[in-house]
N, C-alpha and C positions, 0 to 999 in steps of 0.2 A: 621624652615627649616634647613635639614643639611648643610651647607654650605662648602664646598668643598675647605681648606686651600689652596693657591700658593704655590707653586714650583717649583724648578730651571726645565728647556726646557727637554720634554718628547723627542723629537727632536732635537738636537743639531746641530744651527744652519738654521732651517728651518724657525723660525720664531723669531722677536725680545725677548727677553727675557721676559722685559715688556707684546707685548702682548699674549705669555705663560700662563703668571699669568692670564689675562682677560680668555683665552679660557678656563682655568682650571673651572672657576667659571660658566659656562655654561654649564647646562644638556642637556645630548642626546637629540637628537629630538626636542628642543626645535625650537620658531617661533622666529625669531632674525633679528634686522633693526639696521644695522652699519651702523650710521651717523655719513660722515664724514668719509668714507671707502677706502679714497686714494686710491691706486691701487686693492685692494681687497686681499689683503695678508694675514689677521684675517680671512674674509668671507671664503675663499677657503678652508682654515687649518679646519676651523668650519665647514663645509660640509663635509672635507674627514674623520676627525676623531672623530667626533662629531655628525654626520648625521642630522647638521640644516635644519630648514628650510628657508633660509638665503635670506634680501634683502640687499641695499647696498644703500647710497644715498652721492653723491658727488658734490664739485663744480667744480675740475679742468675735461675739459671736455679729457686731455690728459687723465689723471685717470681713468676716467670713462672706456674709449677705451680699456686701460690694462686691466680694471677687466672682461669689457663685452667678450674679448678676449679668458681668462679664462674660459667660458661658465657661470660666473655669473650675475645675475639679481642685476644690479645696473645702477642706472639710474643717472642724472646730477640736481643739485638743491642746494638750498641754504638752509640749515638745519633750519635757525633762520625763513623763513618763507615758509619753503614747510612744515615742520611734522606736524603743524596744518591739513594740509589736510589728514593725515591717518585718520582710524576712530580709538576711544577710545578700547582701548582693543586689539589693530593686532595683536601684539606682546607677547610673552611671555619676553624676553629680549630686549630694548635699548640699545647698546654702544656706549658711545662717546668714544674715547681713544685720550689723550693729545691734545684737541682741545678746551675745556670748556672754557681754558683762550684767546682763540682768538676769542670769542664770542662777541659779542656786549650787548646781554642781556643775560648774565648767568644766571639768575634768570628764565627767561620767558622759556628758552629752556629745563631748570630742567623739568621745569611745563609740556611743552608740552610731553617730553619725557615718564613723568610717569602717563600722561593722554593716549598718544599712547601703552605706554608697563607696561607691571606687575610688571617689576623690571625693575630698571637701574644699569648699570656699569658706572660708569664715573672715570678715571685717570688722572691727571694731577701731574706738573710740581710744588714741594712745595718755594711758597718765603720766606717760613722762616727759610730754612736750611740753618745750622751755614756758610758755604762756600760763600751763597748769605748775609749775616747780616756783614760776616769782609770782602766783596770786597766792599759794600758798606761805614761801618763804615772805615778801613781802606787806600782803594782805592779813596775813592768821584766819584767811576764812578757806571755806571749800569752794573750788575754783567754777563759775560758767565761762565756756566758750562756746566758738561756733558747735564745736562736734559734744559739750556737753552741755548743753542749755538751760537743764535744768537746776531747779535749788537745791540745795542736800537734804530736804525736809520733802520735796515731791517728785523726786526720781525714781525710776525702777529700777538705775543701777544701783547694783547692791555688792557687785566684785569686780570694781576697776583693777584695769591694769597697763603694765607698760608692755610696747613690743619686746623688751628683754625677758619679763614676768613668762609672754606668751612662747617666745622662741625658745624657754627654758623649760618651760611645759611639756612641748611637743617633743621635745628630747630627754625628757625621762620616762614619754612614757613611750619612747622607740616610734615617733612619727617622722617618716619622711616629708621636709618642708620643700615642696619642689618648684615653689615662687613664692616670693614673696616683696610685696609693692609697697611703699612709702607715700601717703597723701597730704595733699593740704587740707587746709580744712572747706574751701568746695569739692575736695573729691577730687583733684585733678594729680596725677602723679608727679613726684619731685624726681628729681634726676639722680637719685641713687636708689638702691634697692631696701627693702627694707631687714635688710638683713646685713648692711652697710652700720659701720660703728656709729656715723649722725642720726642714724635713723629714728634713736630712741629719743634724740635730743630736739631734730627740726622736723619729723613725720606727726600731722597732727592726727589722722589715722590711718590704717594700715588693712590689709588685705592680704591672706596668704592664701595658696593652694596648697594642698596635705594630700597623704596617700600614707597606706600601710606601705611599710617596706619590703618588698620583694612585687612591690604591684607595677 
């Protein structure tokens, strides 16, 4: 598949920079289920310039309200056990964007995700950037940066990880990784891929695209 490199916001401004990069990676017209769609700020972009065919699935029901606002089809639900009820195949794309790590079963949701859609996007927050390894060696405390802001007493992440933890993941459980991007921390891509041995070390988050293998 051509796979369609990131780059810096085609709209400056309109959207986070981070999810820029995800919208890049989505083909026209494609069928698309952002779970985990907060306000619906990706779903919208993906519909106006993108011409998705876009659903949305949320838990904050405030969010929901904003998106449904927007004239988008996004409903209220808990990803970890509504997407089982899609059926196999809906989707041409799943997106999760910076949520995997406040998952409960990051494993299970991979599964459902690439059982419901053809491919997945999934981005997250890396723990092994050098910034989080000398707050902790250094500091003794649990690290904020830009991609984790919060304190260790009021975050939802609950299962950090590094892009080794995640590239080590996908490969036991037989997922093909068929990109994968290295970010700074505004989102904008570093010059190697994340799947480059620096990556775990200067990538402060990451973005892969997945597929079942034989897809």
């Amino acid at each position: 598949m051509n796979m369609t490199r990131p780059h810096p916001p085609l709209v400056p401004g309109r959207i986070r920079v981070d999810l820029q990069q995800v919208a890049d990676l989505v083909p026209n017209g494609a069928r698309v289920l952002d779970a985990g769609c907060g306000d619906g700020t990706l779903l919208a972009y993906l519909g106006t310039y993108k011409q998705v065919d876009g659903r949305g699935l949320e838990l904050s029901m405030a969010r929901v309200r904003a998106a449904v606002s927007q004239g988008l089809s996004v409903i209220q639900g808990n990803l970890e056990n509504d997407l089982k009820d899609y059926p196999a195949g809906a989707f041409d794309y799943v997106i999760l964007s910076q949520t995997l790590q406040a998952t409960h079963r990051p494993r299970a949701v991979l599964e459902d995700m690439l059982r419901v859609g053809r491919r997945a996007i999934v981005s997250f927050p890396n723990f092994g950037h050098w910034r989080v390894r000398m707050s902790i060696m250094f500091g003794g405390r649990m690290p904020m940066t830009h991609t984790l802001a919060d304190t260790w007493y009021d975050t939802p992440n609950i299962h950090l990880c590094t892009i080794k933890d995640f590239v080590d993941l996908c490969r036991s459980m037989g997922v093909k990784i068929e990109a994968g991007y290295a970010l700074d921390g505004q989102g904008v891509p570093r010059r190697f891929s994340a799947l480059a041995p620096q990556a775990n070390l200067f990538g402060e988050q990451a973005i892969f695209v997945l597929s079942r293998v034989g897809v």
